[in-house]
Backbone bond lengths (Angstrom), bond angles and torsions (degrees), N, CA, C in turn:
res aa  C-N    CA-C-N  psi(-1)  N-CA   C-N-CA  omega(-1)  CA-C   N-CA-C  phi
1 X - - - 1.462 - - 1.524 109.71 -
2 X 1.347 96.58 128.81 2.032 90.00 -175.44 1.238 96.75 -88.63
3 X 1.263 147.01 -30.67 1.277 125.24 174.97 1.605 113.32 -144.53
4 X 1.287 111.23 155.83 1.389 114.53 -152.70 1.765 114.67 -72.12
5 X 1.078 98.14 130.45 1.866 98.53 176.96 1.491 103.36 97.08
6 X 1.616 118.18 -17.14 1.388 111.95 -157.72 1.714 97.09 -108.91
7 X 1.634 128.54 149.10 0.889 135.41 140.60 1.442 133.80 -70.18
8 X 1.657 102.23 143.72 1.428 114.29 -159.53 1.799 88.83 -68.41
9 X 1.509 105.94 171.97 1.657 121.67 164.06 1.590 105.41 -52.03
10 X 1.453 126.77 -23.63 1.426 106.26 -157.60 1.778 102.82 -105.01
11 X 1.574 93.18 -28.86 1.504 99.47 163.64 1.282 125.70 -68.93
12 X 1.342 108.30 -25.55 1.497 104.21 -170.57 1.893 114.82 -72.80
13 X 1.242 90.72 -48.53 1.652 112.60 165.51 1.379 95.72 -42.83
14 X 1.468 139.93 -74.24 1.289 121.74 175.71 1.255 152.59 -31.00
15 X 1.763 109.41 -37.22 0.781 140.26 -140.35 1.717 92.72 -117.28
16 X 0.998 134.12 -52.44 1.478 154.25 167.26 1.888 92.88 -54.23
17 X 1.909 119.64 -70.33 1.270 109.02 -168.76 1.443 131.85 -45.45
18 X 1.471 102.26 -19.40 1.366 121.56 -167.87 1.534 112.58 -86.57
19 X 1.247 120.49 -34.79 1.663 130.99 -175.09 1.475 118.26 -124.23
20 X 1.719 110.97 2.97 1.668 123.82 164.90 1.986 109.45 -56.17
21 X 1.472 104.41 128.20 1.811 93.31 169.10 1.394 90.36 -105.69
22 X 1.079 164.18 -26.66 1.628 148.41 -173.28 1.241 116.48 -70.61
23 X 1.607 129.75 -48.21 1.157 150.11 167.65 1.291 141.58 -86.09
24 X 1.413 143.49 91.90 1.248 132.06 -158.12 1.421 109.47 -127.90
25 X 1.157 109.67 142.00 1.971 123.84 -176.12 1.470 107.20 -85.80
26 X 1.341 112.52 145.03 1.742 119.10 -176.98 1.601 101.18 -114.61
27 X 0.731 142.39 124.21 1.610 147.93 129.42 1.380 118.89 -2.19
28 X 1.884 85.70 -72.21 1.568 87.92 -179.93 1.192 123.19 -71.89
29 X 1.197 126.73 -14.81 1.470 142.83 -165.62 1.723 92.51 -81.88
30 X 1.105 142.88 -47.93 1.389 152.96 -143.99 1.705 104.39 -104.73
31 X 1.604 113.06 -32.12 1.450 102.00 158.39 1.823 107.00 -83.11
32 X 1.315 120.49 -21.58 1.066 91.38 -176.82 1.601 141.43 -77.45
33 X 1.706 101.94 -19.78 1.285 129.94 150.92 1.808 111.95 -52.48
34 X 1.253 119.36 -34.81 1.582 108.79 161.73 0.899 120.39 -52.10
35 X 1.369 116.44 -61.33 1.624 139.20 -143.19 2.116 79.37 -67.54
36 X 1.676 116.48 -59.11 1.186 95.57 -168.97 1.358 122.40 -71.22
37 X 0.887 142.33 -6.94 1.356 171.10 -148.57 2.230 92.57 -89.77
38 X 1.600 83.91 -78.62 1.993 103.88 167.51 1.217 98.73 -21.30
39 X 1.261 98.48 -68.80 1.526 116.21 -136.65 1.351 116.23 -86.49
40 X 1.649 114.77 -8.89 1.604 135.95 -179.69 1.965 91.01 -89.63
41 X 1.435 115.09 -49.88 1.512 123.24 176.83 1.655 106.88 -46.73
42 X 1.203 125.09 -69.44 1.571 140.43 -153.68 1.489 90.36 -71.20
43 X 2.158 126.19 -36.76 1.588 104.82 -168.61 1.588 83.25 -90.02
44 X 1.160 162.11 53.54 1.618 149.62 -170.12 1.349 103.33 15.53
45 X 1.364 131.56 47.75 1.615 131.37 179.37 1.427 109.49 -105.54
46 X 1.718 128.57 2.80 1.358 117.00 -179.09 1.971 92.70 -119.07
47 X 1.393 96.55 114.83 1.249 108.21 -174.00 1.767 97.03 -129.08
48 X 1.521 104.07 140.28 1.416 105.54 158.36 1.797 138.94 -78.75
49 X 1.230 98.77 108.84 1.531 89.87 -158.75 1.418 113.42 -55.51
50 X 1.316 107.37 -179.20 1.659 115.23 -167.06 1.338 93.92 -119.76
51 X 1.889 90.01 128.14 1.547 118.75 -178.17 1.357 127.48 -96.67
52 X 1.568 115.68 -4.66 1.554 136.40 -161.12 1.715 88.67 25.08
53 X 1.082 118.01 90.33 1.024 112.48 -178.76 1.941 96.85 -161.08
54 X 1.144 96.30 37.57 1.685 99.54 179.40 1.576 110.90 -110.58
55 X 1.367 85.53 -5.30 2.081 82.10 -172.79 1.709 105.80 -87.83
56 X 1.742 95.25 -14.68 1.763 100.67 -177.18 1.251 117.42 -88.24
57 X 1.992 103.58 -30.77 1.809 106.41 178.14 1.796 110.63 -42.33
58 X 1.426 87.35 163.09 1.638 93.55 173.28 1.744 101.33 -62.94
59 X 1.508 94.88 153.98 1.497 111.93 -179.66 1.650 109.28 -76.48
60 X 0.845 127.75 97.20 1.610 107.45 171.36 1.321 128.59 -72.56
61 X 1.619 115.15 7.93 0.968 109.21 152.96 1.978 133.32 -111.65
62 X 1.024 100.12 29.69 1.089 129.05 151.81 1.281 141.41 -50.63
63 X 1.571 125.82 111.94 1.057 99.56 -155.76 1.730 112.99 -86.72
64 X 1.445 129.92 26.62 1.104 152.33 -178.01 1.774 122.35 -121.31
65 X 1.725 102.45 -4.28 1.024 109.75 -170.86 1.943 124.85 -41.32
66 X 1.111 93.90 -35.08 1.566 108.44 178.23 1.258 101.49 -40.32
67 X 1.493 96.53 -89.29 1.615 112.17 -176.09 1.382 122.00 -67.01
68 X 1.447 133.47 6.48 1.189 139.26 124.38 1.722 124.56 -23.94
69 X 1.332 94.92 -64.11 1.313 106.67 -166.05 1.583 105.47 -84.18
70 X 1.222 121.48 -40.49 1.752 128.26 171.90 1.519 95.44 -48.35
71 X 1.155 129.91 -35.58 1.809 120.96 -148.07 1.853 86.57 -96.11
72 X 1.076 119.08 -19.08 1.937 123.85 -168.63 1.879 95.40 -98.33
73 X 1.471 111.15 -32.29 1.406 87.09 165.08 1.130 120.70 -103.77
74 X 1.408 132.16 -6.95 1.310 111.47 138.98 1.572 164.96 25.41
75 X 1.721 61.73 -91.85 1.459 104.85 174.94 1.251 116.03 -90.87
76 X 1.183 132.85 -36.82 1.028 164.91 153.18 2.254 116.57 -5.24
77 X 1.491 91.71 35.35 1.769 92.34 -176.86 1.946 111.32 -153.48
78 X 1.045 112.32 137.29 1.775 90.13 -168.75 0.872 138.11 88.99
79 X 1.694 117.20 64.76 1.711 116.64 -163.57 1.009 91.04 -147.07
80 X 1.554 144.48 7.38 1.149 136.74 150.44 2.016 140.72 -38.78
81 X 1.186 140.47 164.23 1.220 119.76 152.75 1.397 110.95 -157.12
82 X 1.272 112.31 -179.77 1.903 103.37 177.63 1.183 122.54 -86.30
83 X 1.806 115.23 -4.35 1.692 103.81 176.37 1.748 93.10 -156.26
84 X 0.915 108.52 -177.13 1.558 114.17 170.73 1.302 110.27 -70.56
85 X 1.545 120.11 -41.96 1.635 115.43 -166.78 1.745 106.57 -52.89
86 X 1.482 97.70 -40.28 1.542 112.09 -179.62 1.813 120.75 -75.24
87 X 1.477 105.15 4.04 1.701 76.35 177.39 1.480 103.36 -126.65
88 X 1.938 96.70 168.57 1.057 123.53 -140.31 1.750 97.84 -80.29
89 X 1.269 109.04 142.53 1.865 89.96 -170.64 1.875 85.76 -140.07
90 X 1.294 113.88 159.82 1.497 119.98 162.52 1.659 112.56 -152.51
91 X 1.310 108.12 142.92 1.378 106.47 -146.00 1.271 132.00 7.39
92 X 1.633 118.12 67.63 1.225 135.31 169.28 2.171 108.99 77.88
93 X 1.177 111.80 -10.53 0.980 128.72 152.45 1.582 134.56 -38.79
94 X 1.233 128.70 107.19 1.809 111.48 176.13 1.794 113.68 -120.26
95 X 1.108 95.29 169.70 1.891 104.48 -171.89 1.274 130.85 70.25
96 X 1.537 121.30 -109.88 1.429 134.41 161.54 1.389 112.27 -56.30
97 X 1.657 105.92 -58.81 1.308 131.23 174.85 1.515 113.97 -15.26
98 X 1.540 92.86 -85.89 1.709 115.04 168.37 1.322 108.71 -16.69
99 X 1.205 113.29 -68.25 1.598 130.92 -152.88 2.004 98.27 -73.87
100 X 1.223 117.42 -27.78 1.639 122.31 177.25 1.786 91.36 -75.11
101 X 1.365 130.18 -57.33 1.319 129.95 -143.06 1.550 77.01 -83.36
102 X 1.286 143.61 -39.65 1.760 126.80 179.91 1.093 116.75 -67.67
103 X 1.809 115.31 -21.55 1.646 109.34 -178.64 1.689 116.69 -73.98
104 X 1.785 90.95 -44.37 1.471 102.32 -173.51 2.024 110.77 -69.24
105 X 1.207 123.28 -26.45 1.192 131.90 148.63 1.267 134.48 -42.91
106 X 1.347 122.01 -34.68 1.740 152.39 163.23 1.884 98.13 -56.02
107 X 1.198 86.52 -75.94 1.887 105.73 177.97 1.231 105.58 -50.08
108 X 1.109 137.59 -21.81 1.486 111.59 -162.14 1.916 93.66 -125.07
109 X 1.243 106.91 -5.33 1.611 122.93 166.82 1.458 112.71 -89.46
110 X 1.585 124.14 2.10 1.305 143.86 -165.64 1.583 133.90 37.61
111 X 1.612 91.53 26.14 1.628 108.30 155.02 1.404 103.55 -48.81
112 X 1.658 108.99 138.72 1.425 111.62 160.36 1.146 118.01 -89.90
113 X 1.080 136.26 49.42 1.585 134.71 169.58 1.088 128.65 -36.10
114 X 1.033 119.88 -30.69 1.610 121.48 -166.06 1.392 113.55 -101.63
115 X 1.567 110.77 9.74 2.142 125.79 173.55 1.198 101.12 -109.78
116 X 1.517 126.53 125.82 0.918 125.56 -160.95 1.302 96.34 -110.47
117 X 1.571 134.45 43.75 1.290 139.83 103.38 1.222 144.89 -51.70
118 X 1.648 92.99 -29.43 1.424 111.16 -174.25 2.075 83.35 -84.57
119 X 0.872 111.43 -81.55 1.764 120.76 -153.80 1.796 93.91 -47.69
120 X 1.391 117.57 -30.47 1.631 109.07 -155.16 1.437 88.75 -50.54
121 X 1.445 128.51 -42.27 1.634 129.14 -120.16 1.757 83.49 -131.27
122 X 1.303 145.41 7.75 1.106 140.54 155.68 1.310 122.17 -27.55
123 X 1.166 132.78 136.19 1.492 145.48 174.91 1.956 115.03 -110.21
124 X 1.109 89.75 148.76 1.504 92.11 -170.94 1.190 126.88 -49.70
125 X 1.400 119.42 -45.99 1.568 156.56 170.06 1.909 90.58 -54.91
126 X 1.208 129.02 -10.45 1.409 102.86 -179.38 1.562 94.44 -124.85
127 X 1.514 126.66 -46.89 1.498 122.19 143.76 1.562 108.52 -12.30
128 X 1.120 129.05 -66.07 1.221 123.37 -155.90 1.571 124.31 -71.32
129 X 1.267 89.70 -42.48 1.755 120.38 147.46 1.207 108.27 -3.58
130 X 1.940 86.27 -96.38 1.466 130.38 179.24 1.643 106.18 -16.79
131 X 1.124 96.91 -70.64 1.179 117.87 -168.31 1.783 134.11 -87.99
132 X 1.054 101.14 22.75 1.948 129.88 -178.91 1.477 92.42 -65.17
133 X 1.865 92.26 118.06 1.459 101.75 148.96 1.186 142.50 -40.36
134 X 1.761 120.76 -152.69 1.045 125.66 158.68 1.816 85.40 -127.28
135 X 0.991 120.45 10.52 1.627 113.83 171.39 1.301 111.55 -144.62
136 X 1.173 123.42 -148.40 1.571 119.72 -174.94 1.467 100.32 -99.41
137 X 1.075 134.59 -2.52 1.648 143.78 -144.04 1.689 90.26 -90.06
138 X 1.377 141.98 119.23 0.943 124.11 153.05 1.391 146.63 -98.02
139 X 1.419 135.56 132.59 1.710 125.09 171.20 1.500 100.91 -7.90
140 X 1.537 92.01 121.30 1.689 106.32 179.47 1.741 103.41 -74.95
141 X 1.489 98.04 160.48 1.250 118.22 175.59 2.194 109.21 38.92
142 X 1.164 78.63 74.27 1.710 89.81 -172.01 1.736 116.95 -85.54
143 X 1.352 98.17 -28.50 1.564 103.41 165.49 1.457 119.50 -70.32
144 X 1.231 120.79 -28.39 1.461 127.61 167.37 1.387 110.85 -78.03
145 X 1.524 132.43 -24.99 1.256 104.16 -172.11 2.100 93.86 -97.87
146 X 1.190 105.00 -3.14 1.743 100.41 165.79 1.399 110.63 -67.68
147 X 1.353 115.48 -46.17 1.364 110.82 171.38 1.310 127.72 -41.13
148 X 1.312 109.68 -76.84 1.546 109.91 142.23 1.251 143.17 -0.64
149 X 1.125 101.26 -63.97 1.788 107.08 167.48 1.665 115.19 -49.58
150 X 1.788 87.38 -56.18 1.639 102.07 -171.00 1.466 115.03 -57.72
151 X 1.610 112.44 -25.78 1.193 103.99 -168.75 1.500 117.96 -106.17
152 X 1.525 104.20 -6.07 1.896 97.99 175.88 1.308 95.34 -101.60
153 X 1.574 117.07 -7.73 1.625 108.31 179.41 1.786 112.03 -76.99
154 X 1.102 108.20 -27.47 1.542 121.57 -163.47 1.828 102.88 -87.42
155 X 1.537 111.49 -29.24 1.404 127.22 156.01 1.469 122.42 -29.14
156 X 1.603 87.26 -68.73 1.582 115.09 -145.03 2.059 79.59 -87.98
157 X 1.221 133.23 -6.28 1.508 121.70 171.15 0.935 104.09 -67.57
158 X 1.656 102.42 -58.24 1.859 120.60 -148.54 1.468 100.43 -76.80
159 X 1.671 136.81 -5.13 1.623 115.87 -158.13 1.365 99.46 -142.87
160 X 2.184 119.34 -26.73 1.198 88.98 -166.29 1.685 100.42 -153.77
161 X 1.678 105.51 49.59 0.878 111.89 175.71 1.630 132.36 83.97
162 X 1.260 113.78 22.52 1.168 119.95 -140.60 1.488 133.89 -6.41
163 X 1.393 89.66 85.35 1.445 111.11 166.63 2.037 113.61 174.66
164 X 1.041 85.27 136.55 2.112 100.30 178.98 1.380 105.30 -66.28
165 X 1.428 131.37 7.18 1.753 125.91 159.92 1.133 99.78 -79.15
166 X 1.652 136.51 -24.11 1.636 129.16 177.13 1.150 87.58 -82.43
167 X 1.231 173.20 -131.27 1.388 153.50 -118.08 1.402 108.51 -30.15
168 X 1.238 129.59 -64.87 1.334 127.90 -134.56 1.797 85.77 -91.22
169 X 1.241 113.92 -39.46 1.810 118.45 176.40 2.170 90.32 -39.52
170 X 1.236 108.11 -68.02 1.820 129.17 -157.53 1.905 82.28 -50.55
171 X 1.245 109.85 -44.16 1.698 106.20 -160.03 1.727 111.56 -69.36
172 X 1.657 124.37 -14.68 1.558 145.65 -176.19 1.145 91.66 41.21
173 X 1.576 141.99 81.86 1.053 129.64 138.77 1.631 98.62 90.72
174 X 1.232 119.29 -27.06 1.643 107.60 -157.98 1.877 93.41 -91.48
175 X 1.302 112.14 116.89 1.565 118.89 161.47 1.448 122.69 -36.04
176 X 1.393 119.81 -46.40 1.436 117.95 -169.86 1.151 101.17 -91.18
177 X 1.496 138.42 -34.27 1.156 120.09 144.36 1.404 130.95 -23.91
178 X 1.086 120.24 -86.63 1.392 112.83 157.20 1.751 128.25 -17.33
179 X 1.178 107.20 -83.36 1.233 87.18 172.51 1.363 144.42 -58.33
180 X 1.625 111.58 -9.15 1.239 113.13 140.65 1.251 135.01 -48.04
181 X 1.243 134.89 -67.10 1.599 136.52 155.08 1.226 96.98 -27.33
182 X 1.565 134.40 -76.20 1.582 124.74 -162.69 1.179 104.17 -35.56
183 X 1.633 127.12 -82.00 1.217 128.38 -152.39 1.730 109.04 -68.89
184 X 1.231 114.99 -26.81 1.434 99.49 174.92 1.481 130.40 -90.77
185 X 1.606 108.73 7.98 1.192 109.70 -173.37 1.791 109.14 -126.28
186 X 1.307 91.37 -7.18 2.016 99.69 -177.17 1.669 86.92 -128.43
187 X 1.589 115.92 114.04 0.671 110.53 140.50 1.712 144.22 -26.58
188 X 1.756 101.86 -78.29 1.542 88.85 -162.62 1.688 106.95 -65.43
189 X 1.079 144.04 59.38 1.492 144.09 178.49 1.605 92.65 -133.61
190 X 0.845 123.29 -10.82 1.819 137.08 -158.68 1.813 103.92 -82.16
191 X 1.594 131.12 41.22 1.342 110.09 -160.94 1.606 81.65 -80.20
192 X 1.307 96.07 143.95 1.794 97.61 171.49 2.125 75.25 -159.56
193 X 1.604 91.94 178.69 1.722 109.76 -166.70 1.554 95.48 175.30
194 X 1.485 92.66 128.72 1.713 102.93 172.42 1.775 104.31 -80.52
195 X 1.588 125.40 132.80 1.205 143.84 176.43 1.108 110.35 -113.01
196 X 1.249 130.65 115.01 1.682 144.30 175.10 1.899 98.66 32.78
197 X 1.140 112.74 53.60 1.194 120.98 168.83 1.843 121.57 86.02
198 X 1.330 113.84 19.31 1.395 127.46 -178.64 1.556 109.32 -142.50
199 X 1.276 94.34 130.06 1.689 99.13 -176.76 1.481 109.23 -83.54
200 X 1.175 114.61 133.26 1.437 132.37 -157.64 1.842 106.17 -112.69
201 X 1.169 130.22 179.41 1.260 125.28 -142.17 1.942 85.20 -165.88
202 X 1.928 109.49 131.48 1.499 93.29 150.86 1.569 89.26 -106.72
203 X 1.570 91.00 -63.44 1.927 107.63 -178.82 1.523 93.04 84.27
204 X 1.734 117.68 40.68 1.567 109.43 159.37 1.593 124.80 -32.56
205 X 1.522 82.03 -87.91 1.788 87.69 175.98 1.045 121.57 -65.15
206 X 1.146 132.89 -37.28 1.708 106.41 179.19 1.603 118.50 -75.19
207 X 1.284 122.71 5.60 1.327 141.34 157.69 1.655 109.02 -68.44
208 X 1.527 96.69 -53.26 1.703 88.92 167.33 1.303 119.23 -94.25
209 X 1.003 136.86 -1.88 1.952 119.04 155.35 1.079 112.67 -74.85
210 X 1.634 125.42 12.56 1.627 114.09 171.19 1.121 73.50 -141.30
211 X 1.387 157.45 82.04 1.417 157.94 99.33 1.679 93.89 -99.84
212 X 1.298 114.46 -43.40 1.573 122.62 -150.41 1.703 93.91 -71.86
213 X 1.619 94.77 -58.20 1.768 83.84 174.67 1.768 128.36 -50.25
214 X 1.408 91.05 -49.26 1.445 86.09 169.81 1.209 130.82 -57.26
215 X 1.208 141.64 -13.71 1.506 158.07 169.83 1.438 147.42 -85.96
216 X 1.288 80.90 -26.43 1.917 118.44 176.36 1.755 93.27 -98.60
217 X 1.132 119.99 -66.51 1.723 119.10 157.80 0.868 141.59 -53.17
218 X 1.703 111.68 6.06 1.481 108.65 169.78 1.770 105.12 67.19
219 X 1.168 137.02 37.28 1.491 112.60 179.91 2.076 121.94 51.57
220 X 1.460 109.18 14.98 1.250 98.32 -178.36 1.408 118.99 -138.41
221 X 0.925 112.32 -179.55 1.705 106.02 -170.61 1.594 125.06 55.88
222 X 1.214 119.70 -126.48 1.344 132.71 134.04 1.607 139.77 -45.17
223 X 1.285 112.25 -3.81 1.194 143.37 -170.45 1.497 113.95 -112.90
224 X 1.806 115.48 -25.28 1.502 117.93 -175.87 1.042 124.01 -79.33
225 X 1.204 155.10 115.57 1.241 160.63 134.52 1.500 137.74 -62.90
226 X 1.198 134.57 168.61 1.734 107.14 -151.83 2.110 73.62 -153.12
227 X 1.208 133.93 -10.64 1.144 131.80 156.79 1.581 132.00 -136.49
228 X 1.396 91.26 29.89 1.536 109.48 159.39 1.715 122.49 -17.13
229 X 1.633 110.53 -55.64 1.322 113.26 179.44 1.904 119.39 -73.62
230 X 1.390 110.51 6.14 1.234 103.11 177.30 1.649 102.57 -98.18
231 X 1.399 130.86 58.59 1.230 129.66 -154.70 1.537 73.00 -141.13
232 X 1.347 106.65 147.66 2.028 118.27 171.37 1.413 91.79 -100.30
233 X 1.568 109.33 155.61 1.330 123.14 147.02 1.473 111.57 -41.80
234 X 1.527 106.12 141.10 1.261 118.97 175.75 1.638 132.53 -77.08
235 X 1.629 132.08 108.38 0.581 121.30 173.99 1.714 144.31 -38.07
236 X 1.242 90.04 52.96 1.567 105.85 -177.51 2.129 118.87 -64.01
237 X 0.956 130.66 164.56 1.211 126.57 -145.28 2.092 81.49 -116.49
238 X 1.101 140.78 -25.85 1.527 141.25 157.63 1.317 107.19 -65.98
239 X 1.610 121.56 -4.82 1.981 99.48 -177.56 1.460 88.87 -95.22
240 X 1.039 130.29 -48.74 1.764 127.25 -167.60 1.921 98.02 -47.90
241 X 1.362 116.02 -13.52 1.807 105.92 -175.15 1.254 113.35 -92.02
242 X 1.566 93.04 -33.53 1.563 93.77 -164.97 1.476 90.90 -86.27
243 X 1.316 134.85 -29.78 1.503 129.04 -179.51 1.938 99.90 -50.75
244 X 1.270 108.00 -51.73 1.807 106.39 -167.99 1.896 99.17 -76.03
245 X 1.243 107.04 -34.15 1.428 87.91 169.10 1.472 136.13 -41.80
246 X 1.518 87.90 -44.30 1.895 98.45 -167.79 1.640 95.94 -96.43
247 X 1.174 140.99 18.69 1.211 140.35 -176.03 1.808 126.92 49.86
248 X 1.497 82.45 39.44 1.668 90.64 -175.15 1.761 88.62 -106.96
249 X 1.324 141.32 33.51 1.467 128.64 -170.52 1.481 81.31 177.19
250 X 1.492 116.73 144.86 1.399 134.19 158.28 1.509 108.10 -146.03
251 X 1.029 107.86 150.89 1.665 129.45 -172.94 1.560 115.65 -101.60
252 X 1.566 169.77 98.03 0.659 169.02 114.56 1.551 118.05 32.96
253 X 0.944 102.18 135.65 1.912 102.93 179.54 1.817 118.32 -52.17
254 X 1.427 115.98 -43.42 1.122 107.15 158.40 1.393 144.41 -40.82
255 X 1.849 90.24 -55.02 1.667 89.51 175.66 1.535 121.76 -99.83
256 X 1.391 114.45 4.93 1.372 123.32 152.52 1.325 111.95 -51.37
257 X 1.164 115.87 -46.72 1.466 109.13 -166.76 1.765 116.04 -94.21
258 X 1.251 104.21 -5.01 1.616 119.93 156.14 1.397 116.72 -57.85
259 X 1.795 108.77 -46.56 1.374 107.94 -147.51 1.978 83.94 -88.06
260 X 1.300 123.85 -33.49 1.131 131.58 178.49 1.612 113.21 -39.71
261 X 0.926 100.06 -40.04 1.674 124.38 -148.05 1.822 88.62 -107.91
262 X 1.271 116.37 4.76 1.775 104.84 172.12 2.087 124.58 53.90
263 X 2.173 84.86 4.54 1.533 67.00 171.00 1.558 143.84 -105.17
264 X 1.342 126.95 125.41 1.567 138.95 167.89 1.246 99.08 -39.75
């Protein structure tokens, strides 16, 4: 248990699937997503497409790479919009994407982004900067991700040297370690929610800044982990579709017609 009273991501999913009325899990739906899954593996037909999107990832050879990647997951939530005219794009880039091609743009424009002296004490007028489209459309919810800055930057002064290699040094290699420290010491990484009387756990992002390190690092250095696989799939906002696609997840008439209807 990474933190006390709270359920892990894999329990919580359990624990929620079992006593949810809006949402319900299929069996058959969940082997049948195997079977294609198998059967996409054995014809070599499940391939990851290509994102040209390696010149924007964090550098791992960098000598900032750490906190490179801490400052992108972060940030790292809210890139959605309601039409094309409205979303946020950077060099032709959208979503996560965007937000890598504005960091690595920062860096090579010799923003210090990645000192969390520099980000604690950020001003809007340079946020905004930072973060310039390719249209007038801007990175959604921009006052929240300043907050953000200010507040894992002002963290990472007061506790660990300013810089996220004293976390991940304290974590030795062990992942859940790590994300222990994350979530109990940075707030906004903290999604947790009481469920019919039990506090529940996603821990998206801080699931991916210790997937991300490990991945961008190759498994080494600062990047190695020795229980990498005790990490859940990420609560990403495309698994709940493809789950109702293949009939392994169904939605209830109520909130079907919520999600129809676009309302928050």
């Amino acid at each position: 248990m990474v933190r006390d009273g709270v359920l892990l991501p894999a329990q919580s999913a359990k624990f929620i699937s079992e006593r949810s009325h809006h949402v319900q899990i299929h069996q058959e739906g969940i082997e049948k997503i195997c079977e294609e899954i198998l059967s996409s593996l054995k014809g070599n037909k499940l391939q990851i497409p290509e994102t040209n999107a390696n010149s924007i990832h964090p550098d791992k050879d960098h000598v900032n790479a750490v906190d490179w990647v801490f400052v992108a997951d972060a940030l790292n939530f809210c890139f959605w919009s309601r039409s094309k005219e409205e979303q946020w794009t950077v060099d032709g880039y959208t979503g996560y994407f965007a937000l890598e091609a504005a960091l690595h743009r920062a860096i090579k424009e010799g923003y210090d982004i990645t000192n969390p002296e520099y980000y604690s004490k950020i001003n809007k007028a340079e946020v905004n900067h930072i973060f310039r489209g390719d249209t007038d459309a801007e990175i959604p919810l921009l006052d929240q991700r300043i907050s953000v800055l200010h507040e894992v930057g002002a963290i990472l002064i007061e506790k660990y040297d300013k810089t996220f290699k004293t976390c991940v040094k304290q974590a030795n290699k062990c992942a859940i370690k790590l994300l222990d420290i994350v979530v109990d010491n940075f707030p906004c990484f903290r999604d947790e929610a009481v469920y019919r009387g039990c506090r529940v756990s996603f821990y998206k992002r801080a699931q991916i800044l210790v997937a991300d390190l490990w991945n961008f690092l190759e498994n080494k250095g600062w990047g190695e982990f020795q229980d990498i696989d005790r990490l859940t799939m990420f609560a990403d906002y495309r698994v709940p579709q493809v789950l109702v696609y293949f009939g392994a997840m169904s939605y209830n008439d109520e909130l079907m017609e919520k999600l129809k209807k676009g309302t928050i």
